[in-house]
C-alpha positions as a Markdown table, in Angstrom:
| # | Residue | x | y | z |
|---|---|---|---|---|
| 1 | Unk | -14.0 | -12.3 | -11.1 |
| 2 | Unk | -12.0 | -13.9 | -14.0 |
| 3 | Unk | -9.9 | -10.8 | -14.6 |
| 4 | Unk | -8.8 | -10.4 | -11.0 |
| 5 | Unk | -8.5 | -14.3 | -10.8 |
| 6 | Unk | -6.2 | -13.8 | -14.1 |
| 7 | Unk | -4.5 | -11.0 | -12.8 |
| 8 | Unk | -3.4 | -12.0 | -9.5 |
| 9 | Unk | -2.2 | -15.6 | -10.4 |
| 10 | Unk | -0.2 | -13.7 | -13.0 |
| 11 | Unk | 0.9 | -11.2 | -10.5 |
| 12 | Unk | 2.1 | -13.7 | -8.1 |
| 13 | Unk | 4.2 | -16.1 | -10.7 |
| 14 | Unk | 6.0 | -12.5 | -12.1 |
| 15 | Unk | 6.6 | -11.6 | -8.2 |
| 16 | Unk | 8.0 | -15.3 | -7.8 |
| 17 | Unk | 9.6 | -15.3 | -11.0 |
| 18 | Unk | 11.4 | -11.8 | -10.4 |
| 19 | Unk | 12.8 | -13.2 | -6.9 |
| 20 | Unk | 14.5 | -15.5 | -9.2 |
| 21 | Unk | 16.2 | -12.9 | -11.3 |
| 22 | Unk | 17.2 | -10.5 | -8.7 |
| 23 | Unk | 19.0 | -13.7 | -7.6 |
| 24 | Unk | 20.7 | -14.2 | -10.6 |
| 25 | Unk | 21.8 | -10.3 | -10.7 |
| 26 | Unk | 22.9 | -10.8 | -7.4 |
| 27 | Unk | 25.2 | -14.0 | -7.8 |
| 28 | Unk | 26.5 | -12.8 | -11.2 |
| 29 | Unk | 27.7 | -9.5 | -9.9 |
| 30 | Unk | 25.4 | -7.8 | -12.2 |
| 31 | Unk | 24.0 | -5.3 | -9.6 |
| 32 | Unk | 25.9 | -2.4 | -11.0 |
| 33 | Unk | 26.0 | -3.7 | -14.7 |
| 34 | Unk | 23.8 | -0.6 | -14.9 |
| 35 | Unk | 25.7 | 1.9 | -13.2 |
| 36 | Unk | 22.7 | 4.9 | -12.6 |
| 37 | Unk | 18.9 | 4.4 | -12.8 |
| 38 | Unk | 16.3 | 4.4 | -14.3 |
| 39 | Unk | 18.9 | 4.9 | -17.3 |
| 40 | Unk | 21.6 | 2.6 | -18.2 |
| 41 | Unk | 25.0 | 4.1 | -18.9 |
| 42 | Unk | 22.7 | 7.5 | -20.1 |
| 43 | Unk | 20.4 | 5.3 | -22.3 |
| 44 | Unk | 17.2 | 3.7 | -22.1 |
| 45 | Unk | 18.4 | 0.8 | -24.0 |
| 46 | Unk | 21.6 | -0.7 | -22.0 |
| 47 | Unk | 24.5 | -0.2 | -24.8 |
| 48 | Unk | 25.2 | -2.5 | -27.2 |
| 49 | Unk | 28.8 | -1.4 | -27.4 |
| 50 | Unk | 31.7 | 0.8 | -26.1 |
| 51 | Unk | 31.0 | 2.9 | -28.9 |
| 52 | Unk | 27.5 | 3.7 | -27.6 |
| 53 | Unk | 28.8 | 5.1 | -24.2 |
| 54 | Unk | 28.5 | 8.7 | -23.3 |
| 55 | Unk | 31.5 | 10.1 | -23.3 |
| 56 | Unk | 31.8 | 10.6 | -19.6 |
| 57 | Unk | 31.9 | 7.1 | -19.0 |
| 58 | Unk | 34.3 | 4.8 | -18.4 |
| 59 | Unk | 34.7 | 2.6 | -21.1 |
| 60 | Unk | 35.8 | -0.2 | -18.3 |
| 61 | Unk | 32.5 | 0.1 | -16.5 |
| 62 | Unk | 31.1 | -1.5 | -19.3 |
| 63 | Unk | 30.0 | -5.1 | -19.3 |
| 64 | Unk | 27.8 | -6.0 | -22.1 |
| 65 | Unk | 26.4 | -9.1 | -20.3 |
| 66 | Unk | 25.9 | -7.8 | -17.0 |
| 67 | Unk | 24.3 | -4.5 | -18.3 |
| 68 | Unk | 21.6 | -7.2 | -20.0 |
| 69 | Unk | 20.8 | -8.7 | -16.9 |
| 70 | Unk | 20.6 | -6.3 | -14.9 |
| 71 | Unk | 18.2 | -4.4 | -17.4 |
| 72 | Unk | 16.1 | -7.9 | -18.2 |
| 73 | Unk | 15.7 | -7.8 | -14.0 |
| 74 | Unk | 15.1 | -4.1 | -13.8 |
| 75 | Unk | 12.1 | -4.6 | -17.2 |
| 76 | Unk | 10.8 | -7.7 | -15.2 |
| 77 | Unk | 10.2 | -5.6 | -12.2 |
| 78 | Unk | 8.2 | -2.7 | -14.4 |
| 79 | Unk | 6.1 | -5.4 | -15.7 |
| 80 | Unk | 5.2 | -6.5 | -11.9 |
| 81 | Unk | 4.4 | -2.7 | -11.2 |
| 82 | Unk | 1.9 | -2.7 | -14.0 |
| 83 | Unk | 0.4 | -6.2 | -13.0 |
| 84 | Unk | -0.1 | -5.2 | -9.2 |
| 85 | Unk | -1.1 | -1.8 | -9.8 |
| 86 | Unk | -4.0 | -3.6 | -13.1 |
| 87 | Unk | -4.7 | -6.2 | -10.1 |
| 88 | Unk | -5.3 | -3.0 | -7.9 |
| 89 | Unk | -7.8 | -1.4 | -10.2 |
| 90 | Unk | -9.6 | -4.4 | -11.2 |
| 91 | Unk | -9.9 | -5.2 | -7.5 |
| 92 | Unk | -11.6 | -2.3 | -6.5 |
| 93 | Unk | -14.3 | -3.0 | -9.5 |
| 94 | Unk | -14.7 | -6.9 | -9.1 |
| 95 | Unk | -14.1 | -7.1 | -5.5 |
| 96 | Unk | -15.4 | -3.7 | -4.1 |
| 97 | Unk | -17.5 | -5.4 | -1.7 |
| 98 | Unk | -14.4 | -7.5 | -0.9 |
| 99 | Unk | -12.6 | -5.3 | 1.6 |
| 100 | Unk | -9.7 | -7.7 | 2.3 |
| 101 | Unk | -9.0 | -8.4 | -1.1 |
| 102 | Unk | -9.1 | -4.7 | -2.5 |
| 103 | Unk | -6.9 | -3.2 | 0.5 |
| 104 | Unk | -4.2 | -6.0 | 0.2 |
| 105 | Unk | -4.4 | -5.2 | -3.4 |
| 106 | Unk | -3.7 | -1.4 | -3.2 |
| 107 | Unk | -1.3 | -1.9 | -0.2 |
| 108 | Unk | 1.1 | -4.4 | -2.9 |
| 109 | Unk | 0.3 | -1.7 | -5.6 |
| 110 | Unk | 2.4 | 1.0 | -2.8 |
| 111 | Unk | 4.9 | -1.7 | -1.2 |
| 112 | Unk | 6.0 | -2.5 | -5.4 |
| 113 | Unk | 5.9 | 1.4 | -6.0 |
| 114 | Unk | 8.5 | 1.7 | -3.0 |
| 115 | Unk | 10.8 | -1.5 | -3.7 |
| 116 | Unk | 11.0 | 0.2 | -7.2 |
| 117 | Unk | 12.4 | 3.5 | -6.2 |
| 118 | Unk | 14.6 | 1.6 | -3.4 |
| 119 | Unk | 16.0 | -0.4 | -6.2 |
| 120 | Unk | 17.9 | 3.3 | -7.4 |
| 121 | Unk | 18.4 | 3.9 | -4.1 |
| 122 | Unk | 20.6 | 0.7 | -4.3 |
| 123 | Unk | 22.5 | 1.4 | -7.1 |
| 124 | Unk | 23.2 | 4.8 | -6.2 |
| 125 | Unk | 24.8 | 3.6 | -2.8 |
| 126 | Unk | 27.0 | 1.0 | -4.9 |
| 127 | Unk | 24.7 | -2.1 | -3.2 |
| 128 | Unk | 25.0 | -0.8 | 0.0 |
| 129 | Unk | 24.5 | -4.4 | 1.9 |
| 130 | Unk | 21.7 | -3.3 | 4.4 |
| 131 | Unk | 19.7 | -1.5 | 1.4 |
| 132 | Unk | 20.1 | -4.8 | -0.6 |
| 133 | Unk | 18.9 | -7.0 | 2.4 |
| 134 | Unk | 15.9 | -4.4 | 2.3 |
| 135 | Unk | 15.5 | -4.6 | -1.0 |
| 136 | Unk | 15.0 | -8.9 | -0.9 |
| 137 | Unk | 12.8 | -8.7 | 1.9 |
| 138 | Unk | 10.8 | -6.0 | 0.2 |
| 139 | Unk | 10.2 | -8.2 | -2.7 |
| 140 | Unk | 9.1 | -11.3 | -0.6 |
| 141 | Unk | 6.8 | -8.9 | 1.1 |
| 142 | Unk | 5.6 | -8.2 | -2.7 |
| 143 | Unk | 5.2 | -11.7 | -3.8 |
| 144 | Unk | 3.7 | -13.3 | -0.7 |
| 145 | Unk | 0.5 | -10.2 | -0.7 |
| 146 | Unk | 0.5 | -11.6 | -4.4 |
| 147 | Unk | -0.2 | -15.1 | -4.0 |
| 148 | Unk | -2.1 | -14.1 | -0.7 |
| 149 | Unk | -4.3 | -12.0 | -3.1 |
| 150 | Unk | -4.9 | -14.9 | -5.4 |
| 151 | Unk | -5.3 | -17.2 | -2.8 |
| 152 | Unk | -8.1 | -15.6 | -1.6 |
| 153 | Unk | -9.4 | -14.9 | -5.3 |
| 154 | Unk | -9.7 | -17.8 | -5.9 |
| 155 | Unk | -11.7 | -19.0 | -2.8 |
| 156 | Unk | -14.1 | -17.1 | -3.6 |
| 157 | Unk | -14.7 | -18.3 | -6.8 |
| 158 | Unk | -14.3 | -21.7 | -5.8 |
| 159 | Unk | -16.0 | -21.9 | -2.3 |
| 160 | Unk | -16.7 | -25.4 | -1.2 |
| 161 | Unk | -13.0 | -26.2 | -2.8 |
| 162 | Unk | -12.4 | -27.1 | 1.0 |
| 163 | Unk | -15.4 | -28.7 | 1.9 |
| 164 | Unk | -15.1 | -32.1 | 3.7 |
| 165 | Unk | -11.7 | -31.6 | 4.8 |
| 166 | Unk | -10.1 | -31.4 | 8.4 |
| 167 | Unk | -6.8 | -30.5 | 9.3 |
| 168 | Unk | -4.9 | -30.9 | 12.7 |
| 169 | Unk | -5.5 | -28.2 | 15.3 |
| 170 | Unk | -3.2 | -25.8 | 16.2 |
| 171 | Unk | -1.6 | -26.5 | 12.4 |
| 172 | Unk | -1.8 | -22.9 | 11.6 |
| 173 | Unk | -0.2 | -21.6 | 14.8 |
| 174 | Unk | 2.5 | -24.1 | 13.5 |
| 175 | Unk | 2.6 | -22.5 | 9.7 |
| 176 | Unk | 3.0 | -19.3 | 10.9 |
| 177 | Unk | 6.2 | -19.9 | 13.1 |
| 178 | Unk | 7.9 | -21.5 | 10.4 |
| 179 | Unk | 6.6 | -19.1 | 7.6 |
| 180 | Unk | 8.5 | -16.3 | 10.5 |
| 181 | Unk | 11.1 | -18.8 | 11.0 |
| 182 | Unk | 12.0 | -18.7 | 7.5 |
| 183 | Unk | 11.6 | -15.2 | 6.0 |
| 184 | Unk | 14.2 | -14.7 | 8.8 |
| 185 | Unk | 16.6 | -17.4 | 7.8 |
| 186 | Unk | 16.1 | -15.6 | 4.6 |
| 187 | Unk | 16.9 | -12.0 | 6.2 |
| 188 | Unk | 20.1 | -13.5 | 7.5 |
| 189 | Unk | 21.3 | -15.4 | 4.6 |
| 190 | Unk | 21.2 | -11.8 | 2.8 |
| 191 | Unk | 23.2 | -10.4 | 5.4 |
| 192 | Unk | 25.8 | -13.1 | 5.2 |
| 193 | Unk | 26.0 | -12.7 | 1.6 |
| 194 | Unk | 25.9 | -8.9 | 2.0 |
| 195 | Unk | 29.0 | -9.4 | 4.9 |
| 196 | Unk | 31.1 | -11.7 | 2.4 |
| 197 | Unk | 31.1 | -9.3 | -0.2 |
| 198 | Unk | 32.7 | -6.8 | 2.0 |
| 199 | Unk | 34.7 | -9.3 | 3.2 |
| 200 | Unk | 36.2 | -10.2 | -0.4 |
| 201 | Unk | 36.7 | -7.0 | -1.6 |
| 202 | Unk | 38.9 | -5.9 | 1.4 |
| 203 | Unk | 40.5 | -9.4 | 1.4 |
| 204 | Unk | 40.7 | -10.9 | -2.1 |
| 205 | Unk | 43.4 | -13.2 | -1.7 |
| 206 | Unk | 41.8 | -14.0 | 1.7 |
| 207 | Unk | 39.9 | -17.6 | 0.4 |
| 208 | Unk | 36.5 | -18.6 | 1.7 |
| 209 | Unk | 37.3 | -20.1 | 4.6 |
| 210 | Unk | 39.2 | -17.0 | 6.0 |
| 211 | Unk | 35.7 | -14.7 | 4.5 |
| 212 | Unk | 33.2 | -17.5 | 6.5 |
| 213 | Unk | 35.0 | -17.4 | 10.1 |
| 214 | Unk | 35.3 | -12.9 | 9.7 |
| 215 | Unk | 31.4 | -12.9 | 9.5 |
| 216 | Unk | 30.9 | -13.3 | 12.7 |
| 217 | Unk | 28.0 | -15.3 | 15.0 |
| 218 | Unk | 25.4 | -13.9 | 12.0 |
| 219 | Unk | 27.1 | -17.2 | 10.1 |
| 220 | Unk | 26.2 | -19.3 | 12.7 |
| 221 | Unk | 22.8 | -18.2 | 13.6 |
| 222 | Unk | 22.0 | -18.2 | 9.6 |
| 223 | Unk | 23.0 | -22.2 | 9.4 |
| 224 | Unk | 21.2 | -23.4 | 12.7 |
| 225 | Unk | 18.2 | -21.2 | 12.1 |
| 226 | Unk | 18.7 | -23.1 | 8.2 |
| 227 | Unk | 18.4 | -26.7 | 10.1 |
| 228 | Unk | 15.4 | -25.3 | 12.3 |
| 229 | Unk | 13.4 | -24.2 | 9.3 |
| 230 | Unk | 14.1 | -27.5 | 7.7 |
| 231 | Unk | 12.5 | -29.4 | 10.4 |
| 232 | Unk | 9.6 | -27.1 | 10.6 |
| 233 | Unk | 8.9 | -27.2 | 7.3 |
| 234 | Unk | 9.1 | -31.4 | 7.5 |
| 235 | Unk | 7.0 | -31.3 | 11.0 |
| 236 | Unk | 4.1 | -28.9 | 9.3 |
| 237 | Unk | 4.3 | -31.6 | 6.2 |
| 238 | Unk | 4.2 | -34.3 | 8.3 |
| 239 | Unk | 1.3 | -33.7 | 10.4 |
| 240 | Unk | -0.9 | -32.4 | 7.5 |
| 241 | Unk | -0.3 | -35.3 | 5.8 |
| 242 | Unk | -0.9 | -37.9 | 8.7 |
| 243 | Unk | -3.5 | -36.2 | 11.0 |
| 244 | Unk | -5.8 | -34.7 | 8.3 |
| 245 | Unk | -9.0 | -36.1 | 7.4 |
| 246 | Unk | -9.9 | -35.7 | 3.6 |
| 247 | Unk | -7.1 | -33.1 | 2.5 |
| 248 | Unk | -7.5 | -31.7 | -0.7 |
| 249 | Unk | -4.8 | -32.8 | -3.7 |
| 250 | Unk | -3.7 | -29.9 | -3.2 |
| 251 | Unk | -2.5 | -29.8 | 0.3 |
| 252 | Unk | -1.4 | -33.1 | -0.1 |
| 253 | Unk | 0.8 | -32.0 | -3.2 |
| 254 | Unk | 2.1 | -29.0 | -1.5 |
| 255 | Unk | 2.9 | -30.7 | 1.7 |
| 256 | Unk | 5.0 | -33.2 | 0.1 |
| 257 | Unk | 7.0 | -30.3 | -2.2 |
| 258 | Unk | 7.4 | -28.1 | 1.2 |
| 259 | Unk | 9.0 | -31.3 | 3.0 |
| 260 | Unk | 11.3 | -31.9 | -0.1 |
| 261 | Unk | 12.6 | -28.1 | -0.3 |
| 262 | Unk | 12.9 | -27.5 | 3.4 |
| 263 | Unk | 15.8 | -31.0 | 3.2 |
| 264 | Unk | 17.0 | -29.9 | 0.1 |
| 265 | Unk | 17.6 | -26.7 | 1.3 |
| 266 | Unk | 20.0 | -27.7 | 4.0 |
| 267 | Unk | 21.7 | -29.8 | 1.4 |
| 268 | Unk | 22.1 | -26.4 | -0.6 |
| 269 | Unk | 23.5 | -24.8 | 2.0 |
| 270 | Unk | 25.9 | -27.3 | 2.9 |
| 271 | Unk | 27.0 | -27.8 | -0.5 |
| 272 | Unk | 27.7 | -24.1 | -1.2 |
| 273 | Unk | 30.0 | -24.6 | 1.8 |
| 274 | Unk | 31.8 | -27.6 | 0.4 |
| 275 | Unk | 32.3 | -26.3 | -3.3 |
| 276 | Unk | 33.3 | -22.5 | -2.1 |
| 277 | Unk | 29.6 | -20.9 | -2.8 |
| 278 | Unk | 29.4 | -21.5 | -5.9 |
| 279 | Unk | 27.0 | -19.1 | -7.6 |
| 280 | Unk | 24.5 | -21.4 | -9.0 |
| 281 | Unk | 23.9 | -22.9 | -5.8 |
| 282 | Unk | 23.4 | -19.4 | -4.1 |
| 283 | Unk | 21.1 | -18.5 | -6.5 |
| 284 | Unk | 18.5 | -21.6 | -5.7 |
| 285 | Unk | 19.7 | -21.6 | -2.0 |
| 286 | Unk | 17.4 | -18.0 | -2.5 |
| 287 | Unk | 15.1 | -19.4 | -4.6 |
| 288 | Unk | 14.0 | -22.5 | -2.6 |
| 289 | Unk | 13.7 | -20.1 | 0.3 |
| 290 | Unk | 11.1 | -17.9 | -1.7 |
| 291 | Unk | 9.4 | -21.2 | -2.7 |
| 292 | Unk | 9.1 | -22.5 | 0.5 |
| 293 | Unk | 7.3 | -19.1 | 1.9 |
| 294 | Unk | 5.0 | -19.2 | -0.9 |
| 295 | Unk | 3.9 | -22.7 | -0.3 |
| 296 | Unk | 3.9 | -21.9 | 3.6 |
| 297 | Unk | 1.2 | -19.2 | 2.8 |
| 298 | Unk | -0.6 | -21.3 | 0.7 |
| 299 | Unk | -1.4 | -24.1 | 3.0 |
| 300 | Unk | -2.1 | -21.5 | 5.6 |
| 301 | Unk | -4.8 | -19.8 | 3.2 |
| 302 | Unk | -6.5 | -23.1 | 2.3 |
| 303 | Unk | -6.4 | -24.6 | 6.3 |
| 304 | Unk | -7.8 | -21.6 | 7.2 |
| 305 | Unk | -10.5 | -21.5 | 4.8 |
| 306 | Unk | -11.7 | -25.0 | 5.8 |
| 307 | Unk | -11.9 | -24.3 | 9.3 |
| 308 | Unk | -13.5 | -20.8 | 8.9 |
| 309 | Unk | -15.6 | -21.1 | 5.5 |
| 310 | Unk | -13.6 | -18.7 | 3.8 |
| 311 | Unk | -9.9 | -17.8 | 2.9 |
């Protein structure tokens, strides 16, 4: 299985990877630096300059930057379609006899096809907040049946990688609620985003604090939700680290990053308060979110296989 093991680690880092980008097309503004799809501005190859716009455009539509970024996301994302839908194919022949593996597999290969064509549906509603809020979650769907599939890949080339370990009972029931817990906190920190946006361009000279106290309880719910996560994540990490027997390097590793990003994203999200959300910081407030479910998953893939014998 060294093609499908290839293949889905390299499906899940693009997956991971693109979260990242949409992020940074997100903070900079770049969501319409493309203004129709799958062209941009009439061309396969975003303009190089005003002189290379259709004549039906708007000439002040144009921002050469933005158009980039947008496109580099928008080329990441094809390259994730071809990964997942190779991963798909190469499942069926490798891991036919592999039911969970070459379902999860083909499911990814329609869920990427979908978040694809809703990514036009996007633009053409202007980033229309709800469709971008499906749009994120769609993508975390994406990448967590990624690393899922590679997860379980590689358990079954490596299957005593667990062997000798115990973890604490009841540590998966305790994985899953925060792994809800946070795609969530993630849900609603898209929507707060989404609501601020409205909020700024029909009050520009408003200021922040004005745009924070107009979105409403969603504001509220999205921070303490933020602070429960945290504390899930460092309770999960805690206990797998104290009340294991023989963990795995791995677990131990991934317990200690989960703890660090669940604290360091309340201090994130504080800080984007303090210094008027500053776009860098939203952009790895999003990020450390995405990490954080991927390591959740992981540590629930390699508990499980240790108590059951497989992943």
């Amino acid at each position: 299985m060294k093609a499908l093991q290839r293949l889905s680690a390299t499906s899940a880092g693009a997956a991971f990877l693109l979260i990242f980008t949409g992020g940074l097309v997100r903070v900079s503004g770049a969501g319409l630096g493309c203004p129709d799809w799958p062209r941009c501005f009439g061309r396969w190859l975003p303009p190089t300059s005003i002189d290379q716009l259709p004549a039906s455009v708007d000439p002040s539509l144009f921002n050469f930057t933005l158009a980039w970024i947008e496109y580099g996301n928008r080329m990441l994302g094809m390259i994730l379609g071809l990964l997942i839908l190779a991963t798909a194919i190469v499942a069926i022949v490798q891991a036919r006899n592999v039911r969970k593996v070459w379902i999860a597999a083909w499911i990814n290969a329609l869920l990427v096809a979908y978040i694809g064509w809703q990514g036009g549906q996007v633009v053409a509603a202007a980033l229309e907040p709800l469709l971008v809020s499906v749009h994120m979650i769609g993508a975390l769907l994406v990448a967590s049946i990624a690393l899922w599939i590679a997860l379980q890949v590689h358990s079954l080339t490596n299957p005593s990688m667990e062997s000798g370990s115990k973890y604490p009972k009841k540590i998966l029931a305790w994985i899953g609620i925060t792994w809800g817990a946070a795609l969530l906190q993630t849900a609603l920190g898209t929507q707060v985003r989404a609501a601020v946006k409205v909020l700024v361009e029909e009050k520009p000279l408003a200021g922040e604090n004005v745009w924070l106290a107009a979105v409403g309880p969603i504001r509220h719910i999205h921070e303490l939700l933020g602070i429960i996560v945290a504390g899930l994540a460092v309770h999960v990490a805690v206990k797998l680290l104290k009340r294991s027997e023989n963990p795995s390097g791995l677990v131990v590793q991934s317990s200690w990053v989960l703890a660090g990003l669940g604290v360091f994203q309340v201090i994130l999200g504080v800080a984007m308060i303090a210094v008027t959300f500053a776009s860098i910081l939203k952009l790895f407030h999003l990020w450390v979110a995405s990490l954080m479910l991927g390591l959740l998953l992981l540590l629930y893939v390699i508990v499980k296989q240790s108590e059951k014998g497989e992943a």
